[in-house]
C-alpha positions in Angstrom: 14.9 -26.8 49.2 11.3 -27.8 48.6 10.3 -24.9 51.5 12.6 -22.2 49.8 10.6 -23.1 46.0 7.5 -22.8 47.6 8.7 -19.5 49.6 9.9 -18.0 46.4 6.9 -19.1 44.5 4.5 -17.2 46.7 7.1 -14.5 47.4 6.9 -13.9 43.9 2.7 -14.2 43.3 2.6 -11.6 46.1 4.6 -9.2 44.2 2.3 -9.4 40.9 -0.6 -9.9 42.6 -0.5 -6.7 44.9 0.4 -5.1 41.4 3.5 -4.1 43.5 4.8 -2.0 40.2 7.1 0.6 41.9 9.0 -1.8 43.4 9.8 -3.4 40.1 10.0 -0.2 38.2 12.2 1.0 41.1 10.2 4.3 41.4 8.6 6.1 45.0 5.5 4.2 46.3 4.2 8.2 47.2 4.0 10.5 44.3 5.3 13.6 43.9 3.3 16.8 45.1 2.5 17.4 41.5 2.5 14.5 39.1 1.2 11.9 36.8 1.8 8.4 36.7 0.0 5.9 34.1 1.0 2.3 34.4 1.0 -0.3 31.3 0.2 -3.7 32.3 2.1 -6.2 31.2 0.1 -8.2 29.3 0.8 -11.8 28.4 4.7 -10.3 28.6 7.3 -10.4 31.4 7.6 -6.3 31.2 5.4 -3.4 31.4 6.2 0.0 31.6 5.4 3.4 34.1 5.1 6.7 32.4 5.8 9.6 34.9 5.6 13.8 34.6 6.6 15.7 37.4 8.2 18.1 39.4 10.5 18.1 41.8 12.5 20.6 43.6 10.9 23.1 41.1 12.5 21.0 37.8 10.2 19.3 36.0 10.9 15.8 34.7 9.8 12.9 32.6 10.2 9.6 32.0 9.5 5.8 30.4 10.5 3.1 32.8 10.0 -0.2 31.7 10.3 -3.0 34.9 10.6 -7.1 34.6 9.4 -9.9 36.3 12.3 -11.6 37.9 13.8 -14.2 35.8 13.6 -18.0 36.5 17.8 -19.6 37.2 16.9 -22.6 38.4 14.2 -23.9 41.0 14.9 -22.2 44.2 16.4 -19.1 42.2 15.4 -16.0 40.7 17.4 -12.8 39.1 16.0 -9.9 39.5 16.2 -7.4 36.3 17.3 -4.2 36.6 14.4 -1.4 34.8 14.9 0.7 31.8 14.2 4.0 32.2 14.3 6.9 29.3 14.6 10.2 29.6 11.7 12.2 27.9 11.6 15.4 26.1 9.1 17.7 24.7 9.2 20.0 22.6 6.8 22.1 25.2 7.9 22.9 28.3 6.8 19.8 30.6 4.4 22.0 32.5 2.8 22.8 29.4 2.6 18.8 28.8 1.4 18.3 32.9 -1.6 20.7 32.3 -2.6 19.6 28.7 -3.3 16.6 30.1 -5.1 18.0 32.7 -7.0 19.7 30.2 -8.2 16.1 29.8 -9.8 15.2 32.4 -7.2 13.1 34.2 -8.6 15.0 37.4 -11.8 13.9 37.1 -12.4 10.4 35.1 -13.4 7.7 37.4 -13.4 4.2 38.0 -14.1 2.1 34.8 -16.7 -0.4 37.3 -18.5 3.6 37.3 -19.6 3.1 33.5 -19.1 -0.2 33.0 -23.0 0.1 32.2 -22.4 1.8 29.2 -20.8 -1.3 27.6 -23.5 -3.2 27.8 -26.3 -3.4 25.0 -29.8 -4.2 26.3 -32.8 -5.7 24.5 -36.7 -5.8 25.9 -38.4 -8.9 24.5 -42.1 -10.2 25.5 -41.9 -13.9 26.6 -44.3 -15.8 26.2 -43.3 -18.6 28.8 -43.6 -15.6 31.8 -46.3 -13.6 30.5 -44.0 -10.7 31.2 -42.0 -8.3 29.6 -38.2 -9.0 30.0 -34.7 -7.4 29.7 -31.4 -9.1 28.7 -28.2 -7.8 28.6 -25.5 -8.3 26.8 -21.6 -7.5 27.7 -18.4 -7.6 25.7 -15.9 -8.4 27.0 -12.7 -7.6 25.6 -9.7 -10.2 26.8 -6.8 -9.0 24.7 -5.6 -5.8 25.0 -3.5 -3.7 27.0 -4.7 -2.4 30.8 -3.5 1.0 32.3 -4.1 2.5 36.3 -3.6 6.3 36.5 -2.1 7.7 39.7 -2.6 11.8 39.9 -1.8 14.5 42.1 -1.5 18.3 41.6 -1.7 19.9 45.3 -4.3 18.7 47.3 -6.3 17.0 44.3 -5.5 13.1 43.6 -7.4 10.6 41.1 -6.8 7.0 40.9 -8.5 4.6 38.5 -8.0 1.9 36.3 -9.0 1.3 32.7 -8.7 -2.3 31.2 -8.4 -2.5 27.2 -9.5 1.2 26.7 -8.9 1.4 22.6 -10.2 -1.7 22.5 -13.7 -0.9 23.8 -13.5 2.4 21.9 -14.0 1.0 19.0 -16.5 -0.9 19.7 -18.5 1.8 22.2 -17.1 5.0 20.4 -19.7 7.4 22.4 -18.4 6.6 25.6 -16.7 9.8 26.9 -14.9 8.4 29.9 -12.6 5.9 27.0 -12.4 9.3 24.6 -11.0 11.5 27.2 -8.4 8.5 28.5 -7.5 7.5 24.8 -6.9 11.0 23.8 -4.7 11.5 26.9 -2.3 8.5 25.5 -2.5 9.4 22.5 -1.0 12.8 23.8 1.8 11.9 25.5 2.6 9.1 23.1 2.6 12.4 20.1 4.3 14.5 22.4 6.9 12.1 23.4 7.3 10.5 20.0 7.2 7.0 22.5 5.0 3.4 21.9 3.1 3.5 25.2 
């Protein structure tokens, strides 16, 4: 018993830890030929939720799925939750959703660690101790929050990235273009969807 608690504990670490998602969202590991997948972390939560627009077969589709961490029975068992998944609709056609969010930049932001300079605020002193001018730097960091990774492909062209607390540091870096163009892109589907994501 104490082997199978120990199996299941690291059974399940493994699952979170590889941010294994699909699997608990019970959506494809590949994406479509043409699509857009934002994930929500789950925060301090047992849930989180994927947001998906694509086509397939020539149809296009969209839709909220909200996974769960398996649930605790007892000490050597778990229940594993079935996801939630809504059916979106639009009052524009879903294509005409797909490419205005191309139209911001989901193709081309990168990786947050790429401007993670622009967060930070520096200050040249003189000190007197090293005869010498130097620089500090000073970071936020913002631990609350909400984190999203972006999985796109149209064709041949595929982005991937990850933005932790992006409305967060928004408001306190508001010139940062990389955070506009992602906060204006959930803001977008959340208006067009009429959804809390």
């Amino acid at each position: 018993m104490q082997f199978s608690l120990r199996f299941l504990f690291l059974f399940l670490f493994a699952i979170v830890k590889s941010q294994n998602i699909d699997s608990l969202a019970n959506v494809p590991s590949e994406l479509k030929e043409t699509e857009i997948r934002i994930y929500k972390d789950r925060g301090i939560t047992n849930s989180g939720f994927v947001f998906r627009i694509y086509k397939e077969d020539k149809t296009w589709k969209a839709n909220l799925t909200q996974w769960f961490l398996p649930k605790e029975i007892s000490r050597d068992e778990v229940e594993w939750i079935k996801p939630e998944i809504t059916i979106l609709k639009s009052e524009k056609s879903l294509e005409e959703v797909f490419v205005n969010v191309e139209a911001r930049n989901i193709k081309f932001l990168p990786k947050e660690e790429t401007f993670k300079y622009k967060k930070s605020n520096k200050k040249v002193e003189y000190d007197e101790d090293e005869k010498a001018f130097l620089m500090t730097t000073l970071l936020m960091t913002v631990v609350d929050g909400t984190g999203y990774s972006v999985k796109y492909q149209s064709g041949k062209q595929q982005n991937e990235f990850s933005y932790n607390n992006p409305e967060s540091y928004l408001k306190e870096y508001p010139n940062i273009d990389e955070l506009n163009d992602f906060v204006d892109i959930l803001k977008y589907i959340r208006k067009e969807f009429n959804i809390e994501f």
